[in-house]
SENUKE-925290 format. One record per residue: x, z, y of N, C-alpha, C in turn. Coordinates in steps of 0.02 Angstrom, whole numbers, plus 50000, padded with zeros to 5 digits. Layout:
<recs>
XZYXZYXZY
...
</recs>
This chain:
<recs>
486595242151078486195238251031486245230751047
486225230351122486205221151163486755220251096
487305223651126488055221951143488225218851034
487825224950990487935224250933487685216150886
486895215050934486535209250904487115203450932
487615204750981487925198751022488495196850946
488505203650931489315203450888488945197650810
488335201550799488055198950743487975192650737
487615189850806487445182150809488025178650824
488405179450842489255177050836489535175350755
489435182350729489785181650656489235177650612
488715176450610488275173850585488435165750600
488405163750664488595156650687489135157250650
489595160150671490315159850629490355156050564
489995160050502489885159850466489335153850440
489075150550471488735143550462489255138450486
489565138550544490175134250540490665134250491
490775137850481491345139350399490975135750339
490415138350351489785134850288489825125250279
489585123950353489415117250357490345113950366
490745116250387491535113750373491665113950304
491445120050253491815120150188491425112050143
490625113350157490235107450119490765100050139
490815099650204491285094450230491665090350201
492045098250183492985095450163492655092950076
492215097650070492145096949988491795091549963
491565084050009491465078649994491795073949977
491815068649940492385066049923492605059349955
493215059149992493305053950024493045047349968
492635040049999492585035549977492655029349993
493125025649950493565020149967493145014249935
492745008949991492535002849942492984997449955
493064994249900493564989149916493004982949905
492984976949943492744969449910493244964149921
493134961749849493684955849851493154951249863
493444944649896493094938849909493274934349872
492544933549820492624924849770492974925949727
493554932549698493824933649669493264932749588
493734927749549493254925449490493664930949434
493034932049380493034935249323493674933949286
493904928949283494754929849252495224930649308
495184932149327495694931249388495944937849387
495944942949357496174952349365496404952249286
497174952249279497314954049206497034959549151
496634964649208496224970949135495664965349131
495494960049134495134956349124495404949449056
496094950249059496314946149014496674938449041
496644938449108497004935249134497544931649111
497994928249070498564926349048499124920049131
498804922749181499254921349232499404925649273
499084928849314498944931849358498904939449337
499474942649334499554950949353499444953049407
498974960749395498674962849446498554969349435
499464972949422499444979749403499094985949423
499204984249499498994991049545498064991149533
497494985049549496994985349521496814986549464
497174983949387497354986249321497074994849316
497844997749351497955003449337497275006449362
497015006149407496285010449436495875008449394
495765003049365495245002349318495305005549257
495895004249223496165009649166495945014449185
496055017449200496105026249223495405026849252
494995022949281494155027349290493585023049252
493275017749275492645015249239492675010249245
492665003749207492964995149208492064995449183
491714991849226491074989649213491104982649188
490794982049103490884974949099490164974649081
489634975749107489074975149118488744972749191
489214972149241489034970649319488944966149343
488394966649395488004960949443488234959449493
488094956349531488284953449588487794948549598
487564945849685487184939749687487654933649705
487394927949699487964921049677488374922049745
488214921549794488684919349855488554927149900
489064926849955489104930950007488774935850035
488404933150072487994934650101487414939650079
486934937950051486794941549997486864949249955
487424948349940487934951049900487844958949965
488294955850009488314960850058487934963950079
487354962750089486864963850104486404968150061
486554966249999486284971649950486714978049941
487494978249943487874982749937487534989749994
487674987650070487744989350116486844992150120
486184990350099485444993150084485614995950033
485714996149970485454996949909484654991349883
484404985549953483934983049922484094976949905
483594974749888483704968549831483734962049896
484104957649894484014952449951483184948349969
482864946849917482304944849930481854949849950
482134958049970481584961950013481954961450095
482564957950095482674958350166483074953950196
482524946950162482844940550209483324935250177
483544939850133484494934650154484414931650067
483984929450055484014927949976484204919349963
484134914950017484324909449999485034907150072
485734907750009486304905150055486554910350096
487184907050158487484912950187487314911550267
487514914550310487594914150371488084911150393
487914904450419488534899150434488314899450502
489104896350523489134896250607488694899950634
488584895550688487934902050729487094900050716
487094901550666486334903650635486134911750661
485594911350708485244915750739484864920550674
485314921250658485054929450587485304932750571
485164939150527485634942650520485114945550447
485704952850452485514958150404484934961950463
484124960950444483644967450494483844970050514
483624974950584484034978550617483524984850616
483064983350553482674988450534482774993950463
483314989950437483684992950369484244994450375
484165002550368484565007950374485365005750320
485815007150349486225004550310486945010050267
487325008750241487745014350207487935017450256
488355016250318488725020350343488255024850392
487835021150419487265026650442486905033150396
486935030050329486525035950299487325040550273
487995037750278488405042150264488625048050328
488375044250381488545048350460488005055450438
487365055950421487045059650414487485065850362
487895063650325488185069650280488695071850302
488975070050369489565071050405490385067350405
490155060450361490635056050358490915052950413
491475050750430491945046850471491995039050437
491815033650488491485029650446491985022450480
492235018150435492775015350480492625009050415
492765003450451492774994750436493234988650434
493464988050394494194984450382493954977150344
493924971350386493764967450370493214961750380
492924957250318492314954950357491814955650353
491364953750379490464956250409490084952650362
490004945050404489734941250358488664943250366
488604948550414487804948450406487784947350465
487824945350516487544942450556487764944950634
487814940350690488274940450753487944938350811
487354938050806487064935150856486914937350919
486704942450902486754948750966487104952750945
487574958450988487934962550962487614967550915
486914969150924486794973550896486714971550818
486734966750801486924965150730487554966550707
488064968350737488884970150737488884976650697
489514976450655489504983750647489414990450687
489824989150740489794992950777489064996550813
488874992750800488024996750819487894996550753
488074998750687487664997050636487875003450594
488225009350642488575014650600489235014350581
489625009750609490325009650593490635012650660
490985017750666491565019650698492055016750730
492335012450698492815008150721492675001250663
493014996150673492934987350647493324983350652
493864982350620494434979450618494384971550589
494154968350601494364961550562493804956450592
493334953550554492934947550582492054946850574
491974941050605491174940350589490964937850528
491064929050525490974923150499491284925450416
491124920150387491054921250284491834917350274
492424913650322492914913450311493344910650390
493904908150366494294906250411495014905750388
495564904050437496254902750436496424911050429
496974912950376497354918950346497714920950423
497984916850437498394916850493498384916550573
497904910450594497864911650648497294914150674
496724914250628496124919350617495664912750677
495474909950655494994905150685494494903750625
494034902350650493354899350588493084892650595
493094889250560493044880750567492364879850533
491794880750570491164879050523491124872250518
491564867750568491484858750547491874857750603
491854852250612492424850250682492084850150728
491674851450746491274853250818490964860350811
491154864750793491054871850788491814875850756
492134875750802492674879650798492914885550852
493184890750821493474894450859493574902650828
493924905750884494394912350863493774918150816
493894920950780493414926050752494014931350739
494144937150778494534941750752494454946450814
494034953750773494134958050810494434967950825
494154968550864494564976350860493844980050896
493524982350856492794986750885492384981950933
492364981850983491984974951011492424971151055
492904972951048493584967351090493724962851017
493784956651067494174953751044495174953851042
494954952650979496024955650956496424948850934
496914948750988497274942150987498004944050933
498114951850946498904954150917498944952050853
498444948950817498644947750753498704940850732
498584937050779498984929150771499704926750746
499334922550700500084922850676500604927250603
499994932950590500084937550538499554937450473
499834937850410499314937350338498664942150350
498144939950347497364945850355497744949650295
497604947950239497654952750172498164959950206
498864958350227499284962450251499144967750324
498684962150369498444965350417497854972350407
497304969750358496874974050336497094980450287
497894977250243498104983850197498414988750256
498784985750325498974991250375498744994950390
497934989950431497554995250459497154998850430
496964998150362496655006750321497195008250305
497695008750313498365016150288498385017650374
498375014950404498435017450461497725023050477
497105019450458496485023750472496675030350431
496945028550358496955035050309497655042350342
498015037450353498895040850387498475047450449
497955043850491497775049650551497175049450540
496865051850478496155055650454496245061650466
495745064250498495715073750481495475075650426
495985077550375495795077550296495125082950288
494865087350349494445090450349493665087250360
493745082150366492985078350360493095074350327
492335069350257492435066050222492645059750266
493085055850227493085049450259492565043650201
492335037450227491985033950225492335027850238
493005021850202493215016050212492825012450170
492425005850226492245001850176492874994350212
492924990150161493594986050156493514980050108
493214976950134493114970150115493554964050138
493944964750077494534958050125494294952350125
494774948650169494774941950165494884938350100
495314940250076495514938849984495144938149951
495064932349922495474928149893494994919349936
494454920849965494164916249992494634909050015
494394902950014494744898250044494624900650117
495084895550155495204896050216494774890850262
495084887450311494444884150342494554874650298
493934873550274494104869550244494034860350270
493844859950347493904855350367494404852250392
494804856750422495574855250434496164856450365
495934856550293496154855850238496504861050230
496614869050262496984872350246496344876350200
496504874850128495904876950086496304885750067
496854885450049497204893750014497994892150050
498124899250061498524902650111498784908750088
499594908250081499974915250059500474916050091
500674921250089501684920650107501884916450063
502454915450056503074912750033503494918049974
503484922949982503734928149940503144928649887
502384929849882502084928849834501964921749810
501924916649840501974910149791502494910149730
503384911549756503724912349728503834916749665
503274920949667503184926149594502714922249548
502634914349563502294910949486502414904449472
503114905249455503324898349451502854895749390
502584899249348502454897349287501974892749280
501494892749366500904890449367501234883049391
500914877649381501384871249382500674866349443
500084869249436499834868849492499724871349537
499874867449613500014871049689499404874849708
498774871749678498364877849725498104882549678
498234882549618498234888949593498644894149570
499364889949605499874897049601499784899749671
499524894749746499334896049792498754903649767
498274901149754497764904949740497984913449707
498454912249644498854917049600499364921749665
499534917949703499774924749771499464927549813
498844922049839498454927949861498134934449824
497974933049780497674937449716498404944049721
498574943649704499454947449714499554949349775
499464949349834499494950449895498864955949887
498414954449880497834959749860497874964649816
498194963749780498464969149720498954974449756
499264972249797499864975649806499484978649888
499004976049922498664980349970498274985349948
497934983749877497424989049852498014995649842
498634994549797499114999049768499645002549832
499455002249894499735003249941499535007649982
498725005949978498195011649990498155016649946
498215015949903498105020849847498635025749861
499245022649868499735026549889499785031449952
499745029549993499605031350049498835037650049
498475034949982497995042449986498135046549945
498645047249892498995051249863499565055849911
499785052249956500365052350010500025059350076
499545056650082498855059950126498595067850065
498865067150024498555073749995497465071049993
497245066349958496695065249997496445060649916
496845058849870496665054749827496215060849770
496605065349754496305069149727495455071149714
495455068349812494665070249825494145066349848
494235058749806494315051449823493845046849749
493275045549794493085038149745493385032549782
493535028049723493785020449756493205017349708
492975010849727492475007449687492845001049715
493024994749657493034991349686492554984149659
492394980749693492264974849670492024966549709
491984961649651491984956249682491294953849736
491144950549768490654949349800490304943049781
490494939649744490184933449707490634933449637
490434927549577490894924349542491454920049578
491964916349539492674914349579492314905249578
492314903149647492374896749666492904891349619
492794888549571493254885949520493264877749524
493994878349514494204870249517494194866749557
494164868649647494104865149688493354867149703
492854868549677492284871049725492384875949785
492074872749840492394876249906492914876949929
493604873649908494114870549934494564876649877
494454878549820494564884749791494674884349730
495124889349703495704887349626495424893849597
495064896949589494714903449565494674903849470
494544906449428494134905149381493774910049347
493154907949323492804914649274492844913349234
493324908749195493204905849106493274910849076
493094912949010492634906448964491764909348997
491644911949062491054911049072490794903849109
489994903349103489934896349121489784897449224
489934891949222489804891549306490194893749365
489994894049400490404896849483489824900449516
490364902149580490034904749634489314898149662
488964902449688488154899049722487794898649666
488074898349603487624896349523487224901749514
486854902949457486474906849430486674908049357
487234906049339487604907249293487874912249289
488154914849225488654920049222489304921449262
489384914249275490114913749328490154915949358
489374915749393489034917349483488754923349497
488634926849460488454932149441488634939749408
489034937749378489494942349331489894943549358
489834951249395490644952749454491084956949407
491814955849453492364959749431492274969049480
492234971549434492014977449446492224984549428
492344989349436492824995249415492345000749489
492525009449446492465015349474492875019249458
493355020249511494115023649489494025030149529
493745037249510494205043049537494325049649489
494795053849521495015060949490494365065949443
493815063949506493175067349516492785065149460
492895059249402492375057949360492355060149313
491955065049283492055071449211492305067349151
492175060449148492215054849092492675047849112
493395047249111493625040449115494045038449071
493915030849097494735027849048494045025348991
493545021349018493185018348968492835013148992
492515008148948492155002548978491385003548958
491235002949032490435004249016489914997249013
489654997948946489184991448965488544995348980
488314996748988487754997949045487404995549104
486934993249117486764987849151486944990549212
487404988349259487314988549345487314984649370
487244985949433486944979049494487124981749558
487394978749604487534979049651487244982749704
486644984849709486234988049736486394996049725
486544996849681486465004049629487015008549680
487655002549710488135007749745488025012949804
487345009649818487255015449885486925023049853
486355021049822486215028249786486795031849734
486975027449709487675031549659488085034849715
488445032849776488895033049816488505040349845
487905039249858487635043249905487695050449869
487445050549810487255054849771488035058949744
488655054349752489245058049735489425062549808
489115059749855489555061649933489005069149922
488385069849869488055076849916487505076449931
487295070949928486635066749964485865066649909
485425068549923484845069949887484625060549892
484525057249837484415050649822483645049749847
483235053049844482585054249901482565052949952
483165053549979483025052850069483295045350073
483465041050017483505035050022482955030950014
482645026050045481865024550027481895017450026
481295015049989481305010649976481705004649944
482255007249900482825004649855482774998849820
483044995949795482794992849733483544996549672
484014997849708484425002249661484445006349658
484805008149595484605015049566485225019349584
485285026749553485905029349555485925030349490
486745027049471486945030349424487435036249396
487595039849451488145043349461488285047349386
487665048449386487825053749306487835048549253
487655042949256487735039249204488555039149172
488845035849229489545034849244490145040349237
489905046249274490175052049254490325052449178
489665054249145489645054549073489745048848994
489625042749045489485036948993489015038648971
488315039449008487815041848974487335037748968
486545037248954486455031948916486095027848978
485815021248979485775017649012485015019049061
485195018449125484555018049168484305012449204
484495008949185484415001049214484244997649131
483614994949170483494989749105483334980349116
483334981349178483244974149211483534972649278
483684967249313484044964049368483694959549367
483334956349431483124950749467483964946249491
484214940949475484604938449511484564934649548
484004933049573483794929549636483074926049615
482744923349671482124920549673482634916849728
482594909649751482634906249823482074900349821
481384902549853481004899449881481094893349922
481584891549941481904885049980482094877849924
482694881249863482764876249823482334879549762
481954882649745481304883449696481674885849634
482334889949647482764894349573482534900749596
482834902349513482354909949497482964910649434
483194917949422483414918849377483524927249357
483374929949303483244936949299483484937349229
483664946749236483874948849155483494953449133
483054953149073482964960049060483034961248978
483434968848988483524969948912484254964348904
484264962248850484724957948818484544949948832
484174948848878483844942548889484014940048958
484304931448945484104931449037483864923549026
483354924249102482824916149099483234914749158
482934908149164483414905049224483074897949215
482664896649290482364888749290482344886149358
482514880149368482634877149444483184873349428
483004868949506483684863749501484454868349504
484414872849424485134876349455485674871749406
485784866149399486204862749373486734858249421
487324857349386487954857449468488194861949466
488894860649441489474865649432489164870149364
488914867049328488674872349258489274871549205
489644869049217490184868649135490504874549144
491064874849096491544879949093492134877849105
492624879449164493214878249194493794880649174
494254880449138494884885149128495274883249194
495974888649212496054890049286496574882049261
496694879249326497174875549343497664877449310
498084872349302498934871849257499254866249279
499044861049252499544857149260499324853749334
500034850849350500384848049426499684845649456
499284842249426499004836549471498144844049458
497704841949488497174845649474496784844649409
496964846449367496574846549308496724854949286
496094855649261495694860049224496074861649154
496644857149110496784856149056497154861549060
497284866049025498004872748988498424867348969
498964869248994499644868648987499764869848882
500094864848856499984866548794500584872048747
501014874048813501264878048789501204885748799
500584886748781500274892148778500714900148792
501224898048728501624904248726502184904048779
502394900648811502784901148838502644904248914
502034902848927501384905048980501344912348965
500974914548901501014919248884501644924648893
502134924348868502804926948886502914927448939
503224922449004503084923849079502854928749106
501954928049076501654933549103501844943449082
501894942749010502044950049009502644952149023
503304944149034503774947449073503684948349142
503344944849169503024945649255502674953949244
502194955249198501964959849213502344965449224
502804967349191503004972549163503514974149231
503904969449247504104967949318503834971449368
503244967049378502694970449422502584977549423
502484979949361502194987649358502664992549366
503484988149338503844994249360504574994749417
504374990549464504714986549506504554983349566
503924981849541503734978549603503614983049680
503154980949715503284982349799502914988949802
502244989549764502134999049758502115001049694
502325005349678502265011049602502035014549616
501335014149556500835019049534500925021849500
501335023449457501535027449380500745023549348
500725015549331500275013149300499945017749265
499055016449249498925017649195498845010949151
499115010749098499005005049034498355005848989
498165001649000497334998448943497494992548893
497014991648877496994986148835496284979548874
496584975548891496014969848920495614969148899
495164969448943494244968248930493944960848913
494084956448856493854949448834493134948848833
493134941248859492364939348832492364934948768
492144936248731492014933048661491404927448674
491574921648661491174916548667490854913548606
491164914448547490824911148491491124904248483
490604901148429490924891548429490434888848467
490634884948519490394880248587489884874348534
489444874748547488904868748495489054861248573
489124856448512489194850348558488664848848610
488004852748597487374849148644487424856348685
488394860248711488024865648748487864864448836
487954857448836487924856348905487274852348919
486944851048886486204849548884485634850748875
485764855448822485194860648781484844862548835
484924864348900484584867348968484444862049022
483944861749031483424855449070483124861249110
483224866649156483144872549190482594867949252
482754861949276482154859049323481494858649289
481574857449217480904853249208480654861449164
480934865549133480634870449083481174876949092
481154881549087481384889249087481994887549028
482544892349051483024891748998483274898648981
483244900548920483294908248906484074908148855
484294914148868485114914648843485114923348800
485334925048741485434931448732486174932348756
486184937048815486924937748848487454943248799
487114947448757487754950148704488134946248680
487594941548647487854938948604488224932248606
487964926448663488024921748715488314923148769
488714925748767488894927348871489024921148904
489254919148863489514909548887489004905848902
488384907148882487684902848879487744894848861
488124894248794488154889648772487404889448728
486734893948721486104892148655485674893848704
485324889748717484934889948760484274890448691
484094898048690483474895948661482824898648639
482474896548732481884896548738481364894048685
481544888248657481104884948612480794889548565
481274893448558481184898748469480724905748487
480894903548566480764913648584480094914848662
479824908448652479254906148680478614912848705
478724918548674478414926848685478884929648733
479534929048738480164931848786480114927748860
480164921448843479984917848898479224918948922
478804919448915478034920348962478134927948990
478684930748962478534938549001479034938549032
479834933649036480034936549107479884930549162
479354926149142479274923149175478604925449224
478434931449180477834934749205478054937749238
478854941749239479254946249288479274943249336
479694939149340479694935349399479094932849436
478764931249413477934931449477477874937149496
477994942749446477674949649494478344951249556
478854949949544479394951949586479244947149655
479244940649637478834935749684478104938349742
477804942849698477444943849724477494953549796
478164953849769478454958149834478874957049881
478864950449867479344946449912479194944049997
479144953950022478574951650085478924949250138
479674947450126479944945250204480244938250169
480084933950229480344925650206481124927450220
481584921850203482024920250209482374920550287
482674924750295482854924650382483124916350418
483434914650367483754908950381483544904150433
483894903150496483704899150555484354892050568
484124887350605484594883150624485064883350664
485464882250646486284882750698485844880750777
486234885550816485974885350884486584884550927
486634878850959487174873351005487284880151044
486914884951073487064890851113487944895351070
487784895651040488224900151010488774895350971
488814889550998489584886350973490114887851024
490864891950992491244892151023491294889451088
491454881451078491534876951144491304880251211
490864883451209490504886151269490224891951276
490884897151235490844902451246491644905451228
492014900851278492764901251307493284902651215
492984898051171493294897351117493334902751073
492794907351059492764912051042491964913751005
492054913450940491484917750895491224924150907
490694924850964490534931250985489824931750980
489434936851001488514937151004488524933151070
488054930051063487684923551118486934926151129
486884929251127486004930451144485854938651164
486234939551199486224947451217486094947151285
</recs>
């Protein structure tokens, strides 16, 4: 009888290991990609007329091109909401980024994606940069649920020799390998370094547990901009745009292409892996594109208004896509409101994960939305409150208010063209035009990886006729400025005047959101402790 219960409780364990291995395998590997600063025209399913960007193209074709998506204006932020699912003004980081050594971070009380993905049995690995905070290690990924951490701290730096220049008396190396510092990559492109090391993470996965890459490149960000190296490419992608007749935005147009061809490389490599099949990729931008030289940077979101740090559409309005096998519904554009927040419960909820045991959110999940194109569960976005410079800007419904000194960098930029830095299109339109769909076509069936493309048709923003007073109509310091974004995406009509019932209620939103705004701003002063100089030339935690 011993001997029979021995056999039973054997086959029984047995049989729960088989159980908890099959749930395992049957999660779906998930791939996040973030581009950095990468602006709203800048991705040809976007309409691009310079810049081909087949291999991203094709994933968007083929799963969910969100042209309804949020993002918060700059970095920091951004990340920070991805990586919670909460809104930045519940955890600190709502005004600006983490420069040099500013003693803050992302809480070390908010549970973050890869921790709540370890709980479902994910393998959880980091390609790229951080950007929340370095001060003590335990702000590092590596204590933060990441597995392994391949790339850096700081919000930019040199492509190449991987140093971070917060000013000329705060310089030094930022590049690492789990908590060593990693010198082997001096000297080599990040974009290329980061497409190695996730094919390398994906190449020796045990396809029997989900994997978990999150992959936020360096791309397309300027570089360090006090020593003037603002954008940084090979030589082989500069040379794929002659067409562009200005240097830093054909500069700009190869890094963009260097990123294309790392995203389409991976992809490959998880098709290659037997592993795509069973695979979300999500990708998207982490701000609007730095335009015309803002931040040492050739970016553009035209015909939306503004840039990155704004509260504009520029700044706000990310480049965004949900590409996998697994979605019952693709190959469509969803306008449906999302927000940046939404990816951890959506993400969570595809891996297996009961959206309950996520607490305290401010995003939602939309997994079945997306699946189905089904109808909308989001009806509003806060896009920031910053208590420091006194802006506030929110959407709800078809409406967005926006009041504060957010004026500076508000026009509308078309990308660089001609030789010298101007903003002006080249007036031979068609000849631009042509280039490109012979570049494209090139690209898609020739170039450095083949996807067996999928082909779409580009996602335009329709702007309307530009009224001459559209750069004035909004006095956002002295009175609230309200925009209908269907119909306005450009926010050339500012007009609060007419709709004076719309304005007192999201201005009433915003006080109540204000009024859950229970953690101040983390934001602290650069601390002389944690400058390189005297910590043997090296961007590391200083207060441990």
């Amino acid at each position: 009888m011993r001997r029979f219960c021995r056999i039973l409780c054997f086959l029984l364990l047995t049989v729960v290991i088989l159980c908890r291995n099959a749930v395992a395998q049957a999660r779906p590997h998930i791939i996040l990609i973030v581009a950095d600063d990468l602006g709203y025209n800048d991705v040809s399913f976007h309409g691009s007329n310079q810049i081909p960007t087949p291999n991203i193209d094709s994933l968007a074709y083929g799963g969910v091109i969100l042209n309804n998506y949020y993002v918060s204006p700059i970095c920091t932020p951004t990340r920070g909401a991805l990586m919670t699912g909460r809104h930045p003004i519940q955890t600190g980081l709502q005004s600006g980024v983490i420069v040099a050594s500013q003693p803050y971070g992302l809480p070390l009380n908010e549970t973050i994606m890869p921790q709540y993905f370890q709980k479902l049995g994910y393998r959880r690995h980091m390609v790229g940069k951080w950007h929340l905070g370095f001060h003590k290690k335990e702000f590092t990924p590596m204590y933060r649920g990441f597995e392994t951490h391949y790339g850096y701290y700081l919000g930019c730096g040199d492509y190449y020799d991987h140093t971070s220049e917060a000013n000329e008396d705060y310089f030094g190396f930022d590049f690492w390998r789990n908590t060593t510092v990693d010198l082997t990559g001096i000297g080599q492109y990040s974009t290329e370094l980061f497409r190695q090391e996730a094919n390398n993470i994906i190449q020796k996965h045990n396809t029997s547990e989900p994997l978990f890459l999150y992959l936020p490149f360096q791309a397309v960000h300027s570089g360090n901009l006090p020593s003037g190296k603002y954008l940084q490419a090979p030589t082989k992608y500069i040379k794929k745009f002659p067409h562009i007749q200005n240097t830093q935005r054909r500069t700009y147009a190869a890094m963009v292409s260097a990123l294309d061809d790392a995203v389409g490389s991976i992809v490959q490599n998880l098709k290659d892996k037997k592993m795509y099949s069973n695979s979300i990729i999500v990708f998207t931008t982490d701000n609007g594109g730095p335009a015309n030289g803002f931040d040492g940077n050739a970016a553009s979101n035209f015909p939306l208004r503004g840039v990155k740090a704004t509260l504009w559409e520029g700044g706000v309005r990310g480049v965004g896509f949900i590409s996998s096998p697994l979605l019952k519904t693709k190959g469509y554009v969803s306008n449906q409101m999302i927000h940046v927040t939404d990816w951890l419960p959506t993400l969570y909820t595809a891996a297996g994960g009961k959206v309950g045991d996520l607490k305290r959110l401010y995003g939602i999940d939309q997994w079945q939305v997306l699946q189905t194109n089904g109808k909308p569960v989001r009806n509003e976005m806060l896009h920031n409150i910053d208590p420091y410079d006194k802006t506030a800007a929110i959407r709800v419904g078809d409406y967005k208010l926006l009041y504060g000194p957010v004026m500076g960098w508000d026009g509308w930029y078309p990308p660089y063209q001609l030789s010298e830095n101007s903003s002006q299109l080249s007036n031979d339109r068609t000849k631009i035009s042509q280039h490109f769909d012979n570049n494209l076509v090139q690209e898609m069936e020739f170039g450095e990886v083949s996807l067996n493309p999928v082909r779409g048709s580009p996602v335009t923003i329709q702007c309307g006729p530009k009224p001459a007073n559209a750069s004035t109509n909004c006095q956002a310091k002295k009175v609230p400025c309200l925009y209908h974004i269907p119909s306005d995406p450009c926010e050339y009509n500012n007009i609060a005047a007419s709709n004076m019932d719309i304005v007192t209620k999201l201005v009433a939103k915003i006080t109540e959101y204000k009024s859950t705004m229970m953690v101040p701003p983390g934001n602290k002063p650069v601390d002389p402790a944690g400058n390189p100089r005297v910590n043997g030339g090296i961007w590391k935690p200083w207060l441990d």
